[in-house]
C-alpha positions as CSV (number, residue, x, y, z in Angstrom):
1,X,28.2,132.0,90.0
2,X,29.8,132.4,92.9
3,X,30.4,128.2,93.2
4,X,32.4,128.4,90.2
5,X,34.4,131.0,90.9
6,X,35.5,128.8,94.0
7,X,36.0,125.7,91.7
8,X,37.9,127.5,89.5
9,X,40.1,129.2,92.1
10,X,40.8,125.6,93.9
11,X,41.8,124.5,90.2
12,X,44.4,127.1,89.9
13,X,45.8,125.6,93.1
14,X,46.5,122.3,91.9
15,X,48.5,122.9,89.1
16,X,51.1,124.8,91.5
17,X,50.5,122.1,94.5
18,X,51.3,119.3,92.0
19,X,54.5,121.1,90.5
20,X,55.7,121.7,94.3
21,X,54.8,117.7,95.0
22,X,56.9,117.1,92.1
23,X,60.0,118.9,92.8
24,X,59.5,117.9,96.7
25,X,59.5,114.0,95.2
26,X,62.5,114.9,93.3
27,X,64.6,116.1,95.7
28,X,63.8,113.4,97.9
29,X,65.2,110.9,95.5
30,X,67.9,112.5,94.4
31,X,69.2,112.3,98.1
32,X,68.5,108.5,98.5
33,X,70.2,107.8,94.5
34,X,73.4,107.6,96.2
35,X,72.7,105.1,99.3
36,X,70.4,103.0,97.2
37,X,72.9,102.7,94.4
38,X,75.6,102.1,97.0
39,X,73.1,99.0,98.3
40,X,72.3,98.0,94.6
41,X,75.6,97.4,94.4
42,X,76.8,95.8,97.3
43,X,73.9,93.4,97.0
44,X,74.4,92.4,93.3
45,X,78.4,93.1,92.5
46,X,77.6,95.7,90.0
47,X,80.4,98.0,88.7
48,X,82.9,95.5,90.5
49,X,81.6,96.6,94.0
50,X,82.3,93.8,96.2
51,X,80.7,92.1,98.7
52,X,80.4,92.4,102.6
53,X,81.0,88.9,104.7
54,X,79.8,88.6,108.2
55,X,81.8,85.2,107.9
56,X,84.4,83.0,106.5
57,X,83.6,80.8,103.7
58,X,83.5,76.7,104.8
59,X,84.6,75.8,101.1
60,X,88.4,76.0,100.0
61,X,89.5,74.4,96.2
62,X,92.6,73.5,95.1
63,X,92.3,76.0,92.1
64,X,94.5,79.4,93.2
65,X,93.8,82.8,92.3
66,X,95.7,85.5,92.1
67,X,94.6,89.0,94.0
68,X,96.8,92.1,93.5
69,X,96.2,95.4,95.1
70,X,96.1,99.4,93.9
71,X,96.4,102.2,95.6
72,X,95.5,105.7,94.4
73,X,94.9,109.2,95.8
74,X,92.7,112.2,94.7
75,X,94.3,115.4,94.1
76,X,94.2,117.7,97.0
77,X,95.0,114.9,99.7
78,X,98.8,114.8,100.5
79,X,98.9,111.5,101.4
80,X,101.7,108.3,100.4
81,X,99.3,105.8,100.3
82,X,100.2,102.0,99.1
83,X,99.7,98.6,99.2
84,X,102.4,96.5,101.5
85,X,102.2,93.9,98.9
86,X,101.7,94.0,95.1
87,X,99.7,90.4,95.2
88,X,99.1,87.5,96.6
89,X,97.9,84.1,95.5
90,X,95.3,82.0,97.5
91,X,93.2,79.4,97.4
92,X,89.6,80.3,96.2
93,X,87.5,80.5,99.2
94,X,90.7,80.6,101.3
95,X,90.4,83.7,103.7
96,X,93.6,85.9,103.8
97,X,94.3,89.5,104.8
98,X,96.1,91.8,103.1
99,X,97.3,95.8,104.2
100,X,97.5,99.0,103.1
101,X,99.4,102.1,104.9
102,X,98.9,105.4,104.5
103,X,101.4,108.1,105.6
104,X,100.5,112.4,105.5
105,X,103.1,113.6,103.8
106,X,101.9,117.4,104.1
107,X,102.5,119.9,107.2
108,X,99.0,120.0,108.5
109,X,96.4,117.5,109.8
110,X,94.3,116.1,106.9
111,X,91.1,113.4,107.1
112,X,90.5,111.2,103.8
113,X,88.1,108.6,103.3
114,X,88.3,104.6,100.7
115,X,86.2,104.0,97.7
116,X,87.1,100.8,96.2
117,X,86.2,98.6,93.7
118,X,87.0,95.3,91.5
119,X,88.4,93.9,88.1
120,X,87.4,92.1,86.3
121,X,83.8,93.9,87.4
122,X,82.4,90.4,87.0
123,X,84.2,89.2,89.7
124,X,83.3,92.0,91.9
125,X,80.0,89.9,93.2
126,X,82.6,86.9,94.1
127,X,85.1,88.5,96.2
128,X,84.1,88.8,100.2
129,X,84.9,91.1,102.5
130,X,85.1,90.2,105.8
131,X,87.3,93.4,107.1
132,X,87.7,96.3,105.4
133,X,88.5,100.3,106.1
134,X,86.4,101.1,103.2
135,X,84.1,104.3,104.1
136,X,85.8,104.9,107.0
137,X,86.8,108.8,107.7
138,X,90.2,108.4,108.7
139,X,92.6,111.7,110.1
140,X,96.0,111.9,110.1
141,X,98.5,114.1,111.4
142,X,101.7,115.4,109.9
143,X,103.9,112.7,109.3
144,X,102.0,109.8,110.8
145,X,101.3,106.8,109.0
146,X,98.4,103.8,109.5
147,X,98.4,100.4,108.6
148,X,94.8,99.6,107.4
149,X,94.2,96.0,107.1
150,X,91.9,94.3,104.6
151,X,90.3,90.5,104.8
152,X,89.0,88.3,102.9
153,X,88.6,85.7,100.5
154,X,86.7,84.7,96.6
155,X,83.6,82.8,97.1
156,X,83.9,79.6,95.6
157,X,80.5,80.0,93.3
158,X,83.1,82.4,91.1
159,X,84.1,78.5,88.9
160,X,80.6,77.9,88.5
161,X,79.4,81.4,86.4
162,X,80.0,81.0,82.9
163,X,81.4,84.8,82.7
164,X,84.1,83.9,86.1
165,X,84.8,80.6,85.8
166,X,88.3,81.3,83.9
167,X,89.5,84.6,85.7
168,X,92.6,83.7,87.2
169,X,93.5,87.3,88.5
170,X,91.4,90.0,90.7
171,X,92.7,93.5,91.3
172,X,91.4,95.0,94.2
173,X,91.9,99.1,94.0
174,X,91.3,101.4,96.7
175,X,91.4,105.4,96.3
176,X,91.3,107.8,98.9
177,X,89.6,111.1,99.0
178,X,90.1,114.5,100.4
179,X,87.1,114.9,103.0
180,X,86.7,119.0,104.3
181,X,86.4,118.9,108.0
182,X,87.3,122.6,108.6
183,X,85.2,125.9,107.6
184,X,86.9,127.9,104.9
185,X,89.2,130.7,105.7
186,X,86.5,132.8,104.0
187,X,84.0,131.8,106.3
188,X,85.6,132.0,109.6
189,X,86.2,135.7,108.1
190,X,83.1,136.6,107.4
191,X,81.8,135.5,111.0
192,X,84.1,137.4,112.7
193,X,83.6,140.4,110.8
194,X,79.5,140.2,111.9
195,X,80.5,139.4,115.5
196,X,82.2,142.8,115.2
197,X,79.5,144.8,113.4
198,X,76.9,143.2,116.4
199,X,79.2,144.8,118.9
């Protein structure tokens, strides 16, 4: 009698224990969806994500290829941010670099930080990166500006894919957005206030 009363107890206890294992699992993935999507990515060219060089390609064609740049900022960030120039054209697999400036245009120190991506999102697996400010946090204070450079060039496999082999264009579109590197007003309150009711 008593042995069965035990078993059924430690029975109870699984159903919870496996619920908690669950959520515990859950959580845990939910945190690594973003890097591992980030690396799915970068790895394959999905969603027009490009691709990270560590060199220069050894191949340049004759064909040319047009690569124009966009700039764009989230609300909340009072930044002028463009590209210096609209576009360029290069030679596919010729490496060339290309900048961006950015310039606070509020009256207080702000920090941003680059997504980018590529279209056509085909050609996002193609085009090399060999430099970039990308994921960078960058500050700036009131009124200054910084020239962020970006290098690289389109692999020369883009001719041979039947789904890139005719793009004659890329556009290359970086957004900057807000990041919060200082406690709420609320917050800094609130501390003060118990700092006062400890003393």
């Amino acid at each position: 009698m008593s042995d069965s009363g035990t078993n059924k107890n430690k029975g109870n206890w699984r159903v919870p224990a496996a619920c908690v294992g669950v959520v515990v699992a859950m959580a845990g993935m939910s945190y690594a969806a973003v890097p591992l999507y980030q690396l799915f990515c970068q790895v394959t060219g999905y969603g027009g994500t490009t691709q990270r060089a560590e060199q220069y390609s050894d191949t340049i064609l004759d064909r040319k290829i047009t690569v124009r740049f966009d700039a764009n900022t989230a609300g909340g960030l009072g930044w002028d941010f463009k590209p210096v120039e609209r576009e360029v054209v290069l030679r596919i697999g010729e490496t060339k670099q290309a900048s961006y400036v950015a310039l606070n245009v509020g009256s207080a120190a702000s920090s941003g930080q680059a997504t980018f991506n590529v279209t056509p999102q085909s050609a996002g697996a193609y085009f090399n990166k060999v430099e970039c400010f990308c994921f960078t946090e960058t500050e700036l204070a009131p009124g200054e500006s910084l020239d962020m450079p970006v290098v690289f060039f389109v692999d020369p496999a883009i001719v041979d894919a039947p789904e890139t082999k005719n793009i004659n264009a890329i556009t290359l579109s970086y957004t900057f957005y807000p990041l919060d590197t200082e406690k709420p007003v609320a917050e800094a309150v609130t501390g003060e206030a118990d700092d006062k009711d400890r003393l």
